[in-house]
C-alpha positions in Angstrom: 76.1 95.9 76.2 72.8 95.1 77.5 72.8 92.1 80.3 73.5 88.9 79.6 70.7 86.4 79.8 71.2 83.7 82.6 69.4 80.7 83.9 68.1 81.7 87.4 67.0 80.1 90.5 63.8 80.1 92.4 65.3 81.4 95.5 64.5 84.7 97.6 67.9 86.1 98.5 67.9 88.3 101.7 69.9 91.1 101.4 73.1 89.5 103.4 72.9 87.0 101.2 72.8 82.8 101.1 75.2 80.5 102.8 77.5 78.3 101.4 74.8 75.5 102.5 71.7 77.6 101.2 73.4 78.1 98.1 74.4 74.2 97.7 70.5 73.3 98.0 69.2 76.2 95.9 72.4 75.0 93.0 71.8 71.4 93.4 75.5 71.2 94.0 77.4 70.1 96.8 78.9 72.6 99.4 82.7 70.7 98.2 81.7 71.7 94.8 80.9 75.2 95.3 84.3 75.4 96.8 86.1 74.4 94.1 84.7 76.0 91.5 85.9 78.9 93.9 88.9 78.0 94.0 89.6 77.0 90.4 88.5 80.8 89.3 84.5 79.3 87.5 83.0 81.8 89.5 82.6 85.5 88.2 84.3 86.5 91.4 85.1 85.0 94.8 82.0 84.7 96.9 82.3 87.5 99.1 82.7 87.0 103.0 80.6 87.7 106.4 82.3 89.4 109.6 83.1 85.6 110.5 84.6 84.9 107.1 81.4 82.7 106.3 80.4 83.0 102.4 77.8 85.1 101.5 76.1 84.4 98.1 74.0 87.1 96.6 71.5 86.9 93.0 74.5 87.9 90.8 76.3 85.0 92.1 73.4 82.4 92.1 72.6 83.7 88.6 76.6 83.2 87.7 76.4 79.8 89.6 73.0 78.3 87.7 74.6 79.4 84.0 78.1 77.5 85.1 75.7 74.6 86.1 74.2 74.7 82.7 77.3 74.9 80.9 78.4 72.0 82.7 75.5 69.8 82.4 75.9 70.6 78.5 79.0 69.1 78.8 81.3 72.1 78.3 85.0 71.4 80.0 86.1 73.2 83.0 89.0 74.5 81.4 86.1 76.5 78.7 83.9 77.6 81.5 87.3 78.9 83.3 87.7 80.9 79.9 84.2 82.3 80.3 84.7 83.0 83.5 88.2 85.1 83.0 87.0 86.7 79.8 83.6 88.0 81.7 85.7 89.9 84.2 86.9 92.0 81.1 84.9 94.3 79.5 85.2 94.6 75.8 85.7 90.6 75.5 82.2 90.1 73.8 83.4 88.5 70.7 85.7 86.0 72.7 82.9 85.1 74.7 80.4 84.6 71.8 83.1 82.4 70.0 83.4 80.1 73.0 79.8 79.8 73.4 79.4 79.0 69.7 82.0 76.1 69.6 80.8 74.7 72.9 77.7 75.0 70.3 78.8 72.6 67.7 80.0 70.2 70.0 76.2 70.2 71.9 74.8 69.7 68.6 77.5 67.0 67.6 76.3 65.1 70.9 72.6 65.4 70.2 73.6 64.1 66.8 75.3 61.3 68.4 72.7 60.3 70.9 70.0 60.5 68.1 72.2 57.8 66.5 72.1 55.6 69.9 68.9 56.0 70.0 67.2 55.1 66.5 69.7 51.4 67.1 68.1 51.4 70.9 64.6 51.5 69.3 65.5 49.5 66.6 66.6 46.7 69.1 63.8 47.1 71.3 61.4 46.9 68.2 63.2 43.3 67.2 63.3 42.1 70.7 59.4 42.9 71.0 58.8 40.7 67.5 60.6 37.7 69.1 58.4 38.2 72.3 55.3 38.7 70.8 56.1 35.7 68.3 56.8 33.5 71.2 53.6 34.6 73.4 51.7 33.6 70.0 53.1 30.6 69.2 
């Protein structure tokens, strides 16, 4: 299978890689974030170590990271990004990850559907409070 198609960062990576920190202000998330979705397996694999232990984050990792961020910001549930996560590790899982990708799908478009809604009443309030305004101002 040709390469999946991530988000990616701005960011020059040297070759030993970003820090934790680094990697927080090239992410937009916060070091405490990073760790956790470390530790609760969102991350294609653990963020390898320095000789002091230090994380080290390389491109494949800040690619991995900025596609979780986008997933997230689209609303898609920890527990679905975890599945992306586990079934990326696995070759052969293709199908299983196009299947979540394609729910998580609906439910974007469901939202977008949704917030359209909101907003066409928003405007539609706005419009009525601007009548009574103007009609005031004029009287």
């Amino acid at each position: 299978m040709s390469e999946v198609p991530l988000p990616s960062l701005e960011v020059d990576v040297p070759p030993e890689g970003l820090s934790i920190g680094e990697t927080a202000r090239a992410t937009g998330l916060s070091v405490d974030t990073l760790r956790y979705y470390e530790r609760a397996g969102l991350l294609l694999d653990p963020a390898p170590r320095d000789g002091g232990g230090r994380r080290r984050y390389g491109s494949a990792d800040l690619a991995w990271i900025a596609g979780l961020v986008m997933l997230r910001e689209t609303g898609m549930g920890i527990g679905d990004v975890r599945r992306m996560a586990e079934l990326s590790r696995t070759a052969g899982t293709e199908a299983s990850r196009l299947a979540v990708l394609e729910q998580h799908r609906e439910r974007v478009l469901a939202d977008l559907a949704r917030t359209r809604a909101h907003l066409a009443a928003l405007d539609a309030k706005i419009s009525s409070y601007r009548h009574a305004v103007a009609e005031k101002e004029n009287a």
